[in-house]
Backbone as a chain_set.jsonl record, in Angstrom:
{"seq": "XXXXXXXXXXXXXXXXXXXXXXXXXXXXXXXXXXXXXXXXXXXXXXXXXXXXXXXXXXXXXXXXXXXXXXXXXXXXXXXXXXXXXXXXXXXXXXXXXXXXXXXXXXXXXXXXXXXXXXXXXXXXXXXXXXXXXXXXXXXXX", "coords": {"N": [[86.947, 101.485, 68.505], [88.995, 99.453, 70.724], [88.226, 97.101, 73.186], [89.292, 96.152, 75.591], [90.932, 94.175, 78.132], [92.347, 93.493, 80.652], [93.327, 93.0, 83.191], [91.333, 91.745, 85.43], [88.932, 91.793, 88.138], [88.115, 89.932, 90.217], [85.317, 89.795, 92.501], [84.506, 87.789, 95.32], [82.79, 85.985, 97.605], [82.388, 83.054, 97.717], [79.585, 82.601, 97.574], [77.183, 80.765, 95.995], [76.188, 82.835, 93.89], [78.744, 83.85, 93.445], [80.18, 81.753, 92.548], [79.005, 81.75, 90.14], [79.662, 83.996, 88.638], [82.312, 83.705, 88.506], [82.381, 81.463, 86.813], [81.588, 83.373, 84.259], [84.381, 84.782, 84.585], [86.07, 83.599, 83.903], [85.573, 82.867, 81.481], [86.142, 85.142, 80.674], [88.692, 85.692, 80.855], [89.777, 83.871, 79.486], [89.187, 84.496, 76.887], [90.606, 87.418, 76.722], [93.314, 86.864, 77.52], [93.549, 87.286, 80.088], [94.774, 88.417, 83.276], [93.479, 86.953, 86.497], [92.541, 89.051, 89.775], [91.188, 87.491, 92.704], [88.839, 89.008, 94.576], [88.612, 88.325, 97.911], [86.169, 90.104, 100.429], [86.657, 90.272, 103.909], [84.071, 91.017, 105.837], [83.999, 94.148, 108.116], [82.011, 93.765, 110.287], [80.827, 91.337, 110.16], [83.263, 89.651, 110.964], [83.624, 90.468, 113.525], [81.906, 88.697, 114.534], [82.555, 86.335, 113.81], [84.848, 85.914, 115.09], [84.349, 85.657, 117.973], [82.434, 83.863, 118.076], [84.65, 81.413, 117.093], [87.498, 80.033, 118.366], [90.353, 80.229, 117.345], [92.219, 81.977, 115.213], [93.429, 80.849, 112.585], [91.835, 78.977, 112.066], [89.594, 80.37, 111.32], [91.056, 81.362, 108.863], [91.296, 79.102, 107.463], [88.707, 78.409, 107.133], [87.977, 80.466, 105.727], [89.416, 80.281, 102.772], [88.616, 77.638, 102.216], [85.654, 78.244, 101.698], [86.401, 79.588, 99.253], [87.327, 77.538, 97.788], [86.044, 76.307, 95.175], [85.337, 78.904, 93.78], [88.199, 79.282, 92.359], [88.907, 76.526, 92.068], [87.302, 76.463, 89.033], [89.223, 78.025, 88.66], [91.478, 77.396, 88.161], [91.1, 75.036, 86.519], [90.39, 75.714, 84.091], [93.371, 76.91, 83.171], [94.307, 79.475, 84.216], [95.92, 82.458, 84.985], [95.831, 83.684, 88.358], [95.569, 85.771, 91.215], [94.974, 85.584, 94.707], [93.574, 87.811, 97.11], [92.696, 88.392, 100.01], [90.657, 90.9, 102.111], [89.965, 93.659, 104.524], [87.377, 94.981, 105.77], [84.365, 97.083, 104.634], [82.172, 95.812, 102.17], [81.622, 96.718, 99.239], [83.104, 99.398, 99.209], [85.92, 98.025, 99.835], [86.501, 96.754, 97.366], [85.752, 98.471, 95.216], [88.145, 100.564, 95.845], [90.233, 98.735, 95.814], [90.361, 98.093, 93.316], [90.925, 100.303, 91.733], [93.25, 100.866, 93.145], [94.354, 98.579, 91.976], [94.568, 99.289, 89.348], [92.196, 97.594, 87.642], [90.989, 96.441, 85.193], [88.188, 95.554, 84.401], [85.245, 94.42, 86.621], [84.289, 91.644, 88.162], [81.315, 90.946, 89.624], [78.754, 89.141, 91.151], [75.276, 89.009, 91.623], [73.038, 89.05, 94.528], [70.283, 88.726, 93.905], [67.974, 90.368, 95.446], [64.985, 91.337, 96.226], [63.565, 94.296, 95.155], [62.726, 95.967, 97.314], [64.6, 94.77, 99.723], [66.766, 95.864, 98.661], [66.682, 98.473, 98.485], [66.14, 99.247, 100.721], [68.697, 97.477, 102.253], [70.617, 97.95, 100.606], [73.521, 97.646, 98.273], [75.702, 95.434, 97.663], [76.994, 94.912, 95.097], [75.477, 96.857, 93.571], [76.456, 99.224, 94.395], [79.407, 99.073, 93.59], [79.066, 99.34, 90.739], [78.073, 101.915, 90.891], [80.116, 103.416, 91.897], [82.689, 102.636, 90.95], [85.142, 103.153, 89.074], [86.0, 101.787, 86.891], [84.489, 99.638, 83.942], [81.896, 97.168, 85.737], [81.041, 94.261, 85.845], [77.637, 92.716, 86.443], [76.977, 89.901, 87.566], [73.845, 88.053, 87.427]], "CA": [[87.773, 101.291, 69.679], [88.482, 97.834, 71.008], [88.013, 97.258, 74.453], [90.459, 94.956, 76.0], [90.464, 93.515, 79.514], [94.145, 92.29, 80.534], [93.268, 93.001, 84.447], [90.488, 91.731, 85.697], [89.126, 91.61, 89.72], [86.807, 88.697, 90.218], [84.769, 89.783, 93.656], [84.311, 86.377, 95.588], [82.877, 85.506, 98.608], [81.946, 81.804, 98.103], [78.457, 81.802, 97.637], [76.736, 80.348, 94.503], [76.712, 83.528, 93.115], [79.993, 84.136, 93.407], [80.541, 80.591, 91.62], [78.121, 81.945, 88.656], [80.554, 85.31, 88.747], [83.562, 83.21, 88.519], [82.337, 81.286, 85.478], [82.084, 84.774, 83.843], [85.24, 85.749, 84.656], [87.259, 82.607, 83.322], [85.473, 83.266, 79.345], [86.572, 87.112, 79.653], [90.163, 85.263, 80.863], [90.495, 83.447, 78.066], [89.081, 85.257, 75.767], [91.533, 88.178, 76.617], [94.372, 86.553, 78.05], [93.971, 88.374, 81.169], [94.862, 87.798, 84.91], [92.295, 87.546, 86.918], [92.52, 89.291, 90.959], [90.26, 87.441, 93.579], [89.372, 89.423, 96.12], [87.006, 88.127, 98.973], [86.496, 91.094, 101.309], [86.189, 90.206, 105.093], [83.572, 92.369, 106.353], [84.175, 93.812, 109.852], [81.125, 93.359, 111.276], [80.469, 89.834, 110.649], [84.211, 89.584, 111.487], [83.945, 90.318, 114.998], [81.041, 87.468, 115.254], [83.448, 84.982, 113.866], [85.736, 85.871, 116.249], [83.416, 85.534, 118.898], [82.736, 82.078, 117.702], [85.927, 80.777, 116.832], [88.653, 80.106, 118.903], [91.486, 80.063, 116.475], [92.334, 82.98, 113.741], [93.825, 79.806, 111.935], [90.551, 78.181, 112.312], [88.604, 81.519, 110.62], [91.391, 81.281, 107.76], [91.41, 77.814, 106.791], [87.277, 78.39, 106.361], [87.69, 81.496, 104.266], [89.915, 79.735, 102.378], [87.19, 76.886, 101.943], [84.736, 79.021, 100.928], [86.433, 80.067, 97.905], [87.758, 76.791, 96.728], [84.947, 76.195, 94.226], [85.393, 79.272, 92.274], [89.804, 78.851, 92.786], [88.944, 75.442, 90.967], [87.602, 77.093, 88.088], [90.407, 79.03, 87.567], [92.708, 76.317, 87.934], [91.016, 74.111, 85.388], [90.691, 76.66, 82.737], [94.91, 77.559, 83.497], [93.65, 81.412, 84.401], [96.834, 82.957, 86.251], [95.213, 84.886, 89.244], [95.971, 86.204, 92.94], [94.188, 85.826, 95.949], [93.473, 88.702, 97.838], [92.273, 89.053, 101.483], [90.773, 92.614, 102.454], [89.071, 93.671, 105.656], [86.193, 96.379, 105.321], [83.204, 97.011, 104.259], [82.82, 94.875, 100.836], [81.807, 97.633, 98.334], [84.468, 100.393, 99.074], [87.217, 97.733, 99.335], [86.622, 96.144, 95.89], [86.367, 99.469, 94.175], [89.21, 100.841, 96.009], [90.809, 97.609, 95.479], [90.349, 97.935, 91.528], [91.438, 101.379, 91.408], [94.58, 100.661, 93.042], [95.421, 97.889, 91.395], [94.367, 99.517, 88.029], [91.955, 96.651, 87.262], [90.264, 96.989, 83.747], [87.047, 94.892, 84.601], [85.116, 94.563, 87.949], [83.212, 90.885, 88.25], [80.589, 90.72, 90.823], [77.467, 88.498, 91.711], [74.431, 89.754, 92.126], [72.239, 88.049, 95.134], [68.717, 88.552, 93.043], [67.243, 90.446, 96.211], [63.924, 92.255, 95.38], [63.923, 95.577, 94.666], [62.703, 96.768, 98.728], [65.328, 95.077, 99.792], [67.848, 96.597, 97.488], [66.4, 99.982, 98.531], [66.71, 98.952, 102.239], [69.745, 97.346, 102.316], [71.621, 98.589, 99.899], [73.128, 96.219, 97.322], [77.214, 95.536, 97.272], [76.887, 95.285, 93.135], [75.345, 98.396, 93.094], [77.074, 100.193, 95.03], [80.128, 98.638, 92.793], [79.065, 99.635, 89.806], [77.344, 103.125, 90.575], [81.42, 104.261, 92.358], [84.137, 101.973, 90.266], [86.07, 103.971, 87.774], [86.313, 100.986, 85.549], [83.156, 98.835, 84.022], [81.587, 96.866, 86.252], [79.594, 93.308, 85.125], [77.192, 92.36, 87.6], [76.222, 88.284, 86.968], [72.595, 87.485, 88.0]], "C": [[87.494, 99.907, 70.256], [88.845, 97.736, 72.867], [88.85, 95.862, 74.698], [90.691, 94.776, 77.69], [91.842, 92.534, 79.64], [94.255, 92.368, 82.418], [91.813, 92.737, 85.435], [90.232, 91.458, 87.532], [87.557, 91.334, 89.832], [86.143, 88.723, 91.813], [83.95, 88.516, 94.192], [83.711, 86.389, 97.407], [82.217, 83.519, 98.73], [80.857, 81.636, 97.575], [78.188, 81.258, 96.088], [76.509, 81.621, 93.486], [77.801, 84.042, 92.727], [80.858, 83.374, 92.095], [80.281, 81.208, 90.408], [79.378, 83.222, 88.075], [82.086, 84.649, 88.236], [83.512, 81.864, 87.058], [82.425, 82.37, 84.42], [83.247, 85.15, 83.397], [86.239, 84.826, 84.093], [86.829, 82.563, 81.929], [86.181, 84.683, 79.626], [88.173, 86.744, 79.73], [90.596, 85.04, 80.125], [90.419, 84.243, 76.602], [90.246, 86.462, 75.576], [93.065, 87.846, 77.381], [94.631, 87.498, 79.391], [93.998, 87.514, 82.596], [93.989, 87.954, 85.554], [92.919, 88.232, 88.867], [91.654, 88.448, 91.42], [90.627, 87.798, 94.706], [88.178, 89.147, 96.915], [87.628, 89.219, 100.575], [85.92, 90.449, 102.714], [85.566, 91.061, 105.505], [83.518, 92.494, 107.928], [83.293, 93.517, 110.324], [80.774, 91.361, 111.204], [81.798, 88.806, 111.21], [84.132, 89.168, 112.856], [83.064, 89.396, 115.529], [81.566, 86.102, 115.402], [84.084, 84.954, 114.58], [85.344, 85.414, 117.546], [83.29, 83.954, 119.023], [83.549, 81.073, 117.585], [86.816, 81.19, 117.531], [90.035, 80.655, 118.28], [91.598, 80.765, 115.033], [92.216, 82.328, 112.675], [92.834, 78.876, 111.362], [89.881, 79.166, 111.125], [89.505, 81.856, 108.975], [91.347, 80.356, 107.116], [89.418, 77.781, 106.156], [87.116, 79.034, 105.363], [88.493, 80.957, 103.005], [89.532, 78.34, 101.329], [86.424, 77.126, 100.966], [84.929, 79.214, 99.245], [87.068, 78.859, 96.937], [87.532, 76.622, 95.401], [85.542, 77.102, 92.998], [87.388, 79.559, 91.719], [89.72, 77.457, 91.312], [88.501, 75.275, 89.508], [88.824, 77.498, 87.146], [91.529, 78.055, 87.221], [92.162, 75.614, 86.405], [90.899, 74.564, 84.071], [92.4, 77.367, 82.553], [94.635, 78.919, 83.387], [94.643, 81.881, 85.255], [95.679, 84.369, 86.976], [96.307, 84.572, 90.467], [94.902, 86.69, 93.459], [94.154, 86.895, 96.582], [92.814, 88.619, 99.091], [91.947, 89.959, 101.575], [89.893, 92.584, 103.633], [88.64, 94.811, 105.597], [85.073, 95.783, 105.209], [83.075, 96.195, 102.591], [83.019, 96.391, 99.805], [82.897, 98.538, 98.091], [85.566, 99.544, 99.098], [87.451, 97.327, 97.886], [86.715, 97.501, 95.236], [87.909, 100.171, 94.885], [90.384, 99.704, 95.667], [91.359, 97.516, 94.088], [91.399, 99.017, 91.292], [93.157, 101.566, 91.637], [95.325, 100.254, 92.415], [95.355, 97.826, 89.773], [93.206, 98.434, 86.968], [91.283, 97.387, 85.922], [89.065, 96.698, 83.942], [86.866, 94.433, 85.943], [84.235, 93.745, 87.614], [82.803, 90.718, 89.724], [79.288, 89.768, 90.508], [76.319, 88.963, 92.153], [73.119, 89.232, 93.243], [71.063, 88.056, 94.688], [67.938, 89.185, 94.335], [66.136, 91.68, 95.166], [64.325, 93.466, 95.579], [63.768, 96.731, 95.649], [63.734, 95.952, 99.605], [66.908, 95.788, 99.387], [67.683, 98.087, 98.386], [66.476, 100.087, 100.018], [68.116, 98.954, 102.397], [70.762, 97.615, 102.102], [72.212, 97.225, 99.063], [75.098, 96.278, 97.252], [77.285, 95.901, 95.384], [76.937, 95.924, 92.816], [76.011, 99.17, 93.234], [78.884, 100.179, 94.061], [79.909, 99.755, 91.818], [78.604, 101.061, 89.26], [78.933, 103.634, 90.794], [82.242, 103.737, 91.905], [84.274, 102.966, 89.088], [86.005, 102.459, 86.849], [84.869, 100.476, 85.557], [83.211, 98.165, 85.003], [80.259, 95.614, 85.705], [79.425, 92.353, 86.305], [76.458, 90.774, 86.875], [74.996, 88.297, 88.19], [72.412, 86.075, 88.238]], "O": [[86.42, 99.311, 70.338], [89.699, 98.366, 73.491], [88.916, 94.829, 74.03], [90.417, 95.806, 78.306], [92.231, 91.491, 79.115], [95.219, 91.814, 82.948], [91.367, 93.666, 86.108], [91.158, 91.002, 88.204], [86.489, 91.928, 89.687], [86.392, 87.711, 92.468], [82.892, 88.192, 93.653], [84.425, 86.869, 98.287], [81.738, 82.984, 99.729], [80.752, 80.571, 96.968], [79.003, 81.392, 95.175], [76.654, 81.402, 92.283], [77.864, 84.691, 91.683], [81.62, 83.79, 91.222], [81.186, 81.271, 89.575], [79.855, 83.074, 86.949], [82.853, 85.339, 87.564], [84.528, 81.487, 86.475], [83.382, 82.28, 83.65], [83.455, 85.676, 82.304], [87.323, 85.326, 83.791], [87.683, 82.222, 81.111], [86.758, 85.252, 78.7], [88.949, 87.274, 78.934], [91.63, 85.56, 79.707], [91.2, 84.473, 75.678], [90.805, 86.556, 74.483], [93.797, 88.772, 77.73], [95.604, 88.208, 79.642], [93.488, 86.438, 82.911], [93.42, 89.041, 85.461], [93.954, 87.64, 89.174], [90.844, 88.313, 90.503], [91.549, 87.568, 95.489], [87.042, 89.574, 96.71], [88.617, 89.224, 101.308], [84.74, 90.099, 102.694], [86.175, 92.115, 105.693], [83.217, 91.643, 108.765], [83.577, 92.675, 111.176], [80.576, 90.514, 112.075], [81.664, 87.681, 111.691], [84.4, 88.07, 113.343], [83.148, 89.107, 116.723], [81.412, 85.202, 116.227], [84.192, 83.839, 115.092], [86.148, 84.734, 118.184], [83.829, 83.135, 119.768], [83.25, 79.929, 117.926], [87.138, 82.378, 117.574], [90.68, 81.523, 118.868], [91.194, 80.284, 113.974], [91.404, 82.625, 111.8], [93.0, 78.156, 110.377], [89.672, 78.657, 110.024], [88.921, 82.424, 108.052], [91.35, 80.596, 105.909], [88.997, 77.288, 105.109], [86.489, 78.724, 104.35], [87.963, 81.398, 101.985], [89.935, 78.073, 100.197], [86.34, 76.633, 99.841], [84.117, 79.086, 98.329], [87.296, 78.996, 95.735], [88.4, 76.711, 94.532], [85.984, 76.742, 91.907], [87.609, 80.063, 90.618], [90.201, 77.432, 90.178], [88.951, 74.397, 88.772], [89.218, 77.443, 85.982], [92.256, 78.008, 86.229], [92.803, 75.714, 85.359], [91.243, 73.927, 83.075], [92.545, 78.32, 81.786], [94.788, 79.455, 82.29], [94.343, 81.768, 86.444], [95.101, 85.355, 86.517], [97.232, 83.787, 90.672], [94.143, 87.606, 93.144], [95.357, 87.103, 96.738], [91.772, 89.192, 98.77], [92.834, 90.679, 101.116], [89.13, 91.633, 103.806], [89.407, 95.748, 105.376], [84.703, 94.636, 105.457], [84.121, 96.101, 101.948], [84.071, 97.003, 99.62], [83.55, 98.549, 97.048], [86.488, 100.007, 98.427], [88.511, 97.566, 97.309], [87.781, 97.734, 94.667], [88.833, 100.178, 94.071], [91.459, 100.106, 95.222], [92.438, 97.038, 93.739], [92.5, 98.795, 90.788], [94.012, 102.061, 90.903], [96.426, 100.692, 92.08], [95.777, 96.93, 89.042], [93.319, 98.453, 85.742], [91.129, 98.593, 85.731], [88.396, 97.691, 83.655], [87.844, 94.059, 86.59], [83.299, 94.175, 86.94], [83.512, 90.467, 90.699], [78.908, 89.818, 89.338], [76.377, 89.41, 93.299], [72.078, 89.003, 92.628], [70.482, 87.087, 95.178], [66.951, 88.47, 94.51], [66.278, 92.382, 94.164], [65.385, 93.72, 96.149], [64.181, 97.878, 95.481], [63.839, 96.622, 100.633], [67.886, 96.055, 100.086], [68.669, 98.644, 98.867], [66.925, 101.134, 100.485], [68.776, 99.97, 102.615], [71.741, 97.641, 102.848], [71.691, 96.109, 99.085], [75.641, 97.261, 96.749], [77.569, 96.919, 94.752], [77.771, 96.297, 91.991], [76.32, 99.946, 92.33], [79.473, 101.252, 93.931], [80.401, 100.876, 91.95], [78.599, 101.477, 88.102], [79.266, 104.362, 89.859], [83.239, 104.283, 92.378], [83.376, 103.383, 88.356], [85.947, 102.803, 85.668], [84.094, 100.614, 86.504], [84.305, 98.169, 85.566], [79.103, 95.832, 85.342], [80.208, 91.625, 86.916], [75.661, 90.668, 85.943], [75.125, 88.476, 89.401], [71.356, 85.661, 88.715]]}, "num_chains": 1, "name": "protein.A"}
């Protein structure tokens, strides 16, 4: 059985792992001719701080926007047709709900390298990914 990957949903928020995640996800592109999703989830709580902070909605989109240039310019330079996504939640449940909706085949995430008490503290978006997504799930370190 050959495993094939024609929908993929590249979980982004900017940081350098995200970047590392988004190299990843432009070999499984090419390799399978697949589209990629990016979706960077707004999470509410740090939401309502930006808000707090920032005057201007316009202001808080043009940063998120920012943020994700980096791994955006990836995709561009490898010609990778994707779509941006926006979501507001918690990260974990929107990306797998996110996938599931939109049928994705493959779920790329980033993994921040925290040790293993906070993991068990905190809780880990990745994990939490890859323990509740219906589809695989490849977590980049």
């Amino acid at each position: 059985m050959a495993i094939l990957f024609s929908k993929l949903l590249l979980a982004t928020d900017g940081s350098e792992h995200s970047i590392r995640s988004a190299d990843c996800a432009v070999e499984l592109a090419q390799k399978f001719h697949a589209k990629v999703d990016v979706v960077y989830v707004i999470d509410e709580k740090k939401s309502k701080s930006d808000v707090l902070q920032h005057v201007d909605k316009f202001d808080l989109k043009i940063e998120r926007q920012e943020k994700i240039k980096p791994v955006l310019a990836l995709l561009d330079k490898a010609n990778i047709t994707y779509e941006v996504h926006f979501t507001h939640g918690e990260p974990a449940p929107c990306i797998i709900d996110f996938a599931e909706k939109n049928e994705s085949d493959c779920v790329i995430v980033g993994s921040r390298g925290r040790n293993k008490v906070q993991t068990m503290i905190l809780g880990s978006v990745s994990h939490k990914v890859a323990k509740h997504a219906a589809c695989p799930v490849l977590i980049i370190k």
